[in-house]
ZAPA-366515 format. One line per 8 residues: number of its first residue (from 1); for each residue x negated, y, z negated of N, C-alpha, C. Coordinates in nm, 4 decimals. Last residue first. Example, Ala and Ser with C-alpha at 12.3 -4.5 7.8 and 13.67 -1.06 7.14 Angstrom:
! ZAPA-366515
2) -1.2850,-0.2250,-0.7080,-1.3670,-0.1060,-0.7140,-1.2900,0.0030,-0.7870  -1.3190,-0.5690,-0.7800,-1.2300,-0.4500,-0.7800,-1.3200,-0.3300,-0.7800
This chain:
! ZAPA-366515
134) 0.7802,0.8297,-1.1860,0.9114,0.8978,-1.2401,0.8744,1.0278,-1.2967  0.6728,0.7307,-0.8553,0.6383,0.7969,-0.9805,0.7597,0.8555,-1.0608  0.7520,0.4006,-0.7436,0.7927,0.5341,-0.7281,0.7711,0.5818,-0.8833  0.5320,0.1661,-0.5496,0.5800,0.2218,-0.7039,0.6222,0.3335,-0.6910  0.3788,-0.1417,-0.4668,0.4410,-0.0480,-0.4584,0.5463,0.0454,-0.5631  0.1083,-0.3421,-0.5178,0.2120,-0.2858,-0.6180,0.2395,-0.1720,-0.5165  -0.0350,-0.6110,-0.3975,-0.0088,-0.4716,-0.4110,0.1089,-0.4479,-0.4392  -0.2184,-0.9288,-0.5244,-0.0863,-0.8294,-0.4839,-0.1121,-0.6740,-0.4680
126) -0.3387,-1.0787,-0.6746,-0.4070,-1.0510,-0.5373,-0.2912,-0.9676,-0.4770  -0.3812,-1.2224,-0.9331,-0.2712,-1.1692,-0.8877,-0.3849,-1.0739,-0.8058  -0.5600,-1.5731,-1.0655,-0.4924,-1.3932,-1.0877,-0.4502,-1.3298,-0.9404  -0.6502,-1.7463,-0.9846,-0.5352,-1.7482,-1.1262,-0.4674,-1.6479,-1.1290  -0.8404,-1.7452,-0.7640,-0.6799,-1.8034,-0.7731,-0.6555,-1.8149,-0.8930  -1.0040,-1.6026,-0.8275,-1.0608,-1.7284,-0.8083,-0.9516,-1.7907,-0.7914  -0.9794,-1.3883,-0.5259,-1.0094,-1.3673,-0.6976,-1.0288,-1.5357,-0.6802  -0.8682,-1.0770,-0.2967,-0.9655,-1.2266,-0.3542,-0.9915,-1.2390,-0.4711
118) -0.6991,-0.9050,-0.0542,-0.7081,-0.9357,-0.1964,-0.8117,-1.0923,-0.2416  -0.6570,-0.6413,0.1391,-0.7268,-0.7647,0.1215,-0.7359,-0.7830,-0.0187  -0.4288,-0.5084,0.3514,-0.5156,-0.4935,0.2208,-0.5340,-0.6303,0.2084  -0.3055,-0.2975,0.6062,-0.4067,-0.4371,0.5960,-0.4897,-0.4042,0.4492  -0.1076,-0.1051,0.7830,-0.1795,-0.1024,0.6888,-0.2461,-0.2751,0.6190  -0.0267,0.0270,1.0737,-0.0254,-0.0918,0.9917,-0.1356,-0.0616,0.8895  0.1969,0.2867,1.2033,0.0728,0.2528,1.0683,0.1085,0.1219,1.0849  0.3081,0.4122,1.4739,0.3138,0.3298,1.3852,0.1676,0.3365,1.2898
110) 0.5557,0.6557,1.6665,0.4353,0.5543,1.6302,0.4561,0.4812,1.5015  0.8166,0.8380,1.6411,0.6833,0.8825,1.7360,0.5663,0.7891,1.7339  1.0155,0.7098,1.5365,1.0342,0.6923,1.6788,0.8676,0.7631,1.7493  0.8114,0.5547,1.2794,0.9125,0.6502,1.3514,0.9061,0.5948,1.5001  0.6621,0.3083,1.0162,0.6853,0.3201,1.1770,0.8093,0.4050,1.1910  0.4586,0.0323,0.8971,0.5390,0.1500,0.9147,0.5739,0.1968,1.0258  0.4003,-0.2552,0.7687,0.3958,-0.1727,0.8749,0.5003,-0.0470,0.8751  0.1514,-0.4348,0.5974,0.2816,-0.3300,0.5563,0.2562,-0.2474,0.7121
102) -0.0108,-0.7458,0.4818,0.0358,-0.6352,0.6064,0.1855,-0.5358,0.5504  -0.2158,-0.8858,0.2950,-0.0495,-0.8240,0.2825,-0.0858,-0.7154,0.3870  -0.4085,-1.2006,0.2292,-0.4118,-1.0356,0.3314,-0.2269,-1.0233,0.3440  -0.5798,-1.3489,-0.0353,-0.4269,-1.3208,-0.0088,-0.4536,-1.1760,0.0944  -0.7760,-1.5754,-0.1173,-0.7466,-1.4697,-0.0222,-0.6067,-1.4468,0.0295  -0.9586,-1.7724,-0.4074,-0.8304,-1.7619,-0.3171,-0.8249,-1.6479,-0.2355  -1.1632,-2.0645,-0.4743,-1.1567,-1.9430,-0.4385,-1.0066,-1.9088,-0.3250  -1.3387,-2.2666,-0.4385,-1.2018,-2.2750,-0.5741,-1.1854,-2.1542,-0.5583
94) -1.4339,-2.3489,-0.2446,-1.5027,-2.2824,-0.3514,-1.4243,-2.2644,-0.4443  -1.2625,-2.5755,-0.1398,-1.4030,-2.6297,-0.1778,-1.4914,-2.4992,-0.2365  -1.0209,-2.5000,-0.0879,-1.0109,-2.6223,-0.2360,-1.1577,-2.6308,-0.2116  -0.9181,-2.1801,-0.0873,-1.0222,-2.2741,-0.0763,-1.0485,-2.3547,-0.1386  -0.6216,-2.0749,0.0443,-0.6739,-2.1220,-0.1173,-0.7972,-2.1806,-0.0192  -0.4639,-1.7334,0.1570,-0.5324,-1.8783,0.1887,-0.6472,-1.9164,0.0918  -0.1765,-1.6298,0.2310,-0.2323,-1.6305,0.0810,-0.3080,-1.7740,0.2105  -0.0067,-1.3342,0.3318,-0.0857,-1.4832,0.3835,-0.1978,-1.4778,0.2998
86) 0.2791,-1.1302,0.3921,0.1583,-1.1758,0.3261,0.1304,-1.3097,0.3821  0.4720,-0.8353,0.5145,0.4247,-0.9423,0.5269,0.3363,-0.9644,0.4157  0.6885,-0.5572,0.4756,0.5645,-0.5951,0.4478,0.5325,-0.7538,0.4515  0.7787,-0.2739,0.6260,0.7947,-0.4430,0.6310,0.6610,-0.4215,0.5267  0.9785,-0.0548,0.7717,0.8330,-0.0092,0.6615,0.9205,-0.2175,0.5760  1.1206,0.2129,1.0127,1.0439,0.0455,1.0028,0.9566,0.0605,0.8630  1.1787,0.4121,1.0348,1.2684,0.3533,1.1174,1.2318,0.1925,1.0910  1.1726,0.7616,0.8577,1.0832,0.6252,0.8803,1.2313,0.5001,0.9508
78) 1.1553,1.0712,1.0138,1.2366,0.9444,0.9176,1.1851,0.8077,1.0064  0.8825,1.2600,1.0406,0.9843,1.1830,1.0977,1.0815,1.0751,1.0262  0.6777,1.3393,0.9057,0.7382,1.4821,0.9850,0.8768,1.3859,1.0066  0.4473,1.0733,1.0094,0.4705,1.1966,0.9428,0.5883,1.3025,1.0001  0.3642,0.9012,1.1452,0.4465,0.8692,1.1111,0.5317,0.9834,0.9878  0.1603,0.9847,1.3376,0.2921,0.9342,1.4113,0.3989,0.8410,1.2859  -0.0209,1.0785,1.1505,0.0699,1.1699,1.1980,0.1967,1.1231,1.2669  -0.2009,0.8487,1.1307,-0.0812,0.8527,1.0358,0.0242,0.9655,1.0810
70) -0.2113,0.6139,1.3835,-0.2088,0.7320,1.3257,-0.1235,0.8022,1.2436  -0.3170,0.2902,1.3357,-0.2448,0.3702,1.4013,-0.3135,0.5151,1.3503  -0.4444,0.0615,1.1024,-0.4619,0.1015,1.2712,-0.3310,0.2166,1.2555  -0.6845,0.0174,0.8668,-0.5280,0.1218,0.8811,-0.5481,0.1322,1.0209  -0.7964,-0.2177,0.6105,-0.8046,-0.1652,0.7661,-0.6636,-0.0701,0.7757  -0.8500,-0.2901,0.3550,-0.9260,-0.3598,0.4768,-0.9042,-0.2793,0.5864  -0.7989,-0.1724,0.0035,-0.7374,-0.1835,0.2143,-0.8620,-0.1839,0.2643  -0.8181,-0.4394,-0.1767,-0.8301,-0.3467,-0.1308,-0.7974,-0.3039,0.0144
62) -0.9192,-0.6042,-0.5135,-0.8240,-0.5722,-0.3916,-0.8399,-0.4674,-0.3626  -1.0311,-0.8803,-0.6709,-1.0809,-0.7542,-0.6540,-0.9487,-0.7565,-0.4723  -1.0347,-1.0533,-1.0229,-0.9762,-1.0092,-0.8942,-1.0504,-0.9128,-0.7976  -1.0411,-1.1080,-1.2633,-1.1370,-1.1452,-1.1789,-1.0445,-1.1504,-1.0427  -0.8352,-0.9144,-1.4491,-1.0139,-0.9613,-1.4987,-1.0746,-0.9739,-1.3397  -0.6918,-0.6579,-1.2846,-0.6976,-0.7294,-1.3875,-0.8505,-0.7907,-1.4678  -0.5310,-0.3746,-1.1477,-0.6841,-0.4306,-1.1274,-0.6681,-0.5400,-1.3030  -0.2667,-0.3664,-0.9671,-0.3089,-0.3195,-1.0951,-0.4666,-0.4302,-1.1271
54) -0.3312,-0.1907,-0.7004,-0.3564,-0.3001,-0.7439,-0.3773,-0.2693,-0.8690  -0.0919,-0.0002,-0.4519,-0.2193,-0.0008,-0.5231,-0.2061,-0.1381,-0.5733  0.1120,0.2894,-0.3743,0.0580,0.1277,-0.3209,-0.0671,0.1302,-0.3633  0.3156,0.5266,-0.4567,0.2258,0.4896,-0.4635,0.1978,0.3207,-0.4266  0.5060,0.8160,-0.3878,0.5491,0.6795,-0.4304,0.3954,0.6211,-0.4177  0.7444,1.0804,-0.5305,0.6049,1.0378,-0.4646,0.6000,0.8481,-0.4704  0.9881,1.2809,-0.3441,0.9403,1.1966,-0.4138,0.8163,1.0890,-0.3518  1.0767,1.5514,-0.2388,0.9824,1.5446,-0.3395,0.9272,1.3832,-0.4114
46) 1.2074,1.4587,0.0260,1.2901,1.4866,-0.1013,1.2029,1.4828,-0.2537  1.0295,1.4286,0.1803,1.0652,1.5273,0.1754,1.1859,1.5650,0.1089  0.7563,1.2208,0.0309,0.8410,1.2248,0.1165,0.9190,1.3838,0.0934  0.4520,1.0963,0.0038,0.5030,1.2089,-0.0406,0.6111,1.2254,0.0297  0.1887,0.8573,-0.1275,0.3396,0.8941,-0.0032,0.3946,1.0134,-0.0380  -0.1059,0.6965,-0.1452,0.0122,0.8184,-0.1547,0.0613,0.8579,-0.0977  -0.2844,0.4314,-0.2234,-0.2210,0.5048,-0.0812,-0.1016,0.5935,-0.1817  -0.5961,0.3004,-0.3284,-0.4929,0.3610,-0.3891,-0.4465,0.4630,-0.2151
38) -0.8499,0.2081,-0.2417,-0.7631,0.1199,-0.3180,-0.5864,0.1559,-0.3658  -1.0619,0.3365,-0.1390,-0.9605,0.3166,-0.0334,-0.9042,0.1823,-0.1102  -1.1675,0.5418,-0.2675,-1.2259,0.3662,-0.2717,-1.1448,0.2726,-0.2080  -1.0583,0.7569,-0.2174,-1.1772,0.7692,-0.1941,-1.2655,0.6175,-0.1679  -0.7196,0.6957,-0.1446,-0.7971,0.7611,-0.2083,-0.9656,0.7079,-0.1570  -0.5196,0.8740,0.1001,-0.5831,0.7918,0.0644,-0.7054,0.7574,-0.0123  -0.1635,1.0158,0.1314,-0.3036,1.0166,0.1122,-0.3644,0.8930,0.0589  0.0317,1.1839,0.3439,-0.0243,1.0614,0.3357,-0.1495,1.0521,0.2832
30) 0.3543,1.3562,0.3342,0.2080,1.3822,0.3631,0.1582,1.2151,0.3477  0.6153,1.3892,0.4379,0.5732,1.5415,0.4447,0.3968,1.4803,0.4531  0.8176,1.1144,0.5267,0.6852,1.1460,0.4841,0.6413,1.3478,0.5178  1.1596,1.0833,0.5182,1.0581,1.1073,0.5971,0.9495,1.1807,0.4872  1.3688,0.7874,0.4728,1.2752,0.8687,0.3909,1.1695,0.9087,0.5203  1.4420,0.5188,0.6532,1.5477,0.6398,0.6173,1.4404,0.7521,0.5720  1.2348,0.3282,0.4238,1.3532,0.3165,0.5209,1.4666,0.4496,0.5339  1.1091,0.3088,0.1551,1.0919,0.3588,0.2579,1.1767,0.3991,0.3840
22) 1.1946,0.0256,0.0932,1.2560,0.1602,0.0180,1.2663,0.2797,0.0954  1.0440,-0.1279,0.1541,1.1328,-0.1067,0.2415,1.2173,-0.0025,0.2145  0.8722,-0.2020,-0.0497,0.8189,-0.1144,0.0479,0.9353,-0.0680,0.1415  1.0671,-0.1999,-0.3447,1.0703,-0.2771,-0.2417,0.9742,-0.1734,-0.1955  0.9251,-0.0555,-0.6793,1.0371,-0.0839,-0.5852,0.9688,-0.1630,-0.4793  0.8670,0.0299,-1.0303,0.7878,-0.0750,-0.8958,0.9510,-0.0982,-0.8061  0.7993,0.3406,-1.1350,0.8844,0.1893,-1.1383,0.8613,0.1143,-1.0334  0.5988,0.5209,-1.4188,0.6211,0.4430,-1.2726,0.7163,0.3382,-1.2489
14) 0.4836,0.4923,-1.6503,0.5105,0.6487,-1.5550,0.5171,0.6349,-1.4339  0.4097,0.2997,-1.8091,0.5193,0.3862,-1.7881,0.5682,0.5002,-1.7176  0.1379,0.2699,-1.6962,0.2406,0.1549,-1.6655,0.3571,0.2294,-1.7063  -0.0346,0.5455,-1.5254,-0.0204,0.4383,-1.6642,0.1070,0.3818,-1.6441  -0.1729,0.5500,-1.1815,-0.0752,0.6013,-1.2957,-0.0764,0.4858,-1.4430  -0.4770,0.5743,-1.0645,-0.3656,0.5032,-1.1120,-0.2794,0.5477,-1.2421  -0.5817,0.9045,-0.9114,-0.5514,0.8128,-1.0204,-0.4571,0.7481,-0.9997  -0.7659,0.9786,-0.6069,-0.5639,0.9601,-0.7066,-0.5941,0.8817,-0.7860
6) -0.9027,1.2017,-0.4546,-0.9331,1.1154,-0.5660,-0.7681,1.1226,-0.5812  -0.8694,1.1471,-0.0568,-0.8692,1.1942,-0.2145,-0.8791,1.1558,-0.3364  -0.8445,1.1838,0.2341,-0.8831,1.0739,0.1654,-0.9106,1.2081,0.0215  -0.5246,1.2851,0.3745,-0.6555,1.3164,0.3380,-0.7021,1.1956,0.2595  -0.3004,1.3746,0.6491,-0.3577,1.2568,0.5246,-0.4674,1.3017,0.5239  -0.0159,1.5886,0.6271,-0.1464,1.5537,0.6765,-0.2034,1.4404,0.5921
């Protein structure tokens, strides 16, 4: 089931950063999302957890913008699709940058897109971190 929940960001050793595509094959038992809708939790049915987030720096700020589908149509089922796109756009007249990273998921029963928005002044890192907890 997905719930919106408090999840801490894990500390930098207690995690390894993989592909989103990792995903691939792996069926989801649950889906959670945390409260500042900055942090997503995966739970698959070989116990392993995996996390999408922003390691938050000086002058950045990132976050999910939007989740179309339903997460149930992707729950219960081995995942058949899990992409992730990006589109970084610079403003040479506020000196300001916008990076939007699409991640789509997807069984034979539906789909998630997931939409995070990232902005800072362009020096710093507008990314999401995908990560399996060790």
């Amino acid at each position: 089931m997905t719930n919106t929940v408090s999840i801490d960001k894990p500390e930098y050793d207690e995690y390894t950063l993989v592909p989103f595509k990792t995903l691939l094959g792996k069926t989801l038992v649950s889906v959670d999302v945390n409260d500042y809708k900055n942090v997503i939790r995966f739970t698959t049915t070989d116990n392993e957890t995996y996390l999408m987030f922003h390691e938050q720096d000086c002058c950045e700020d990132v976050w999910v913008e939007d989740i179309v589908g339903d997460w149930n149509d992707v729950i219960g089922s081995p995942i058949v699709r899990a992409e992730e796109s990006r589109k970084r756009i610079y403003d040479n007249e506020c000196c300001e940058s916008s990076t939007w990273t699409y991640y789509k998921l997807a069984t034979i029963k539906g789909y998630v897109d997931i939409r995070w928005c990232g902005t800072s002044n362009g020096y710093y890192s507008e990314s999401v971190d995908f990560v399996i907890l060790k």
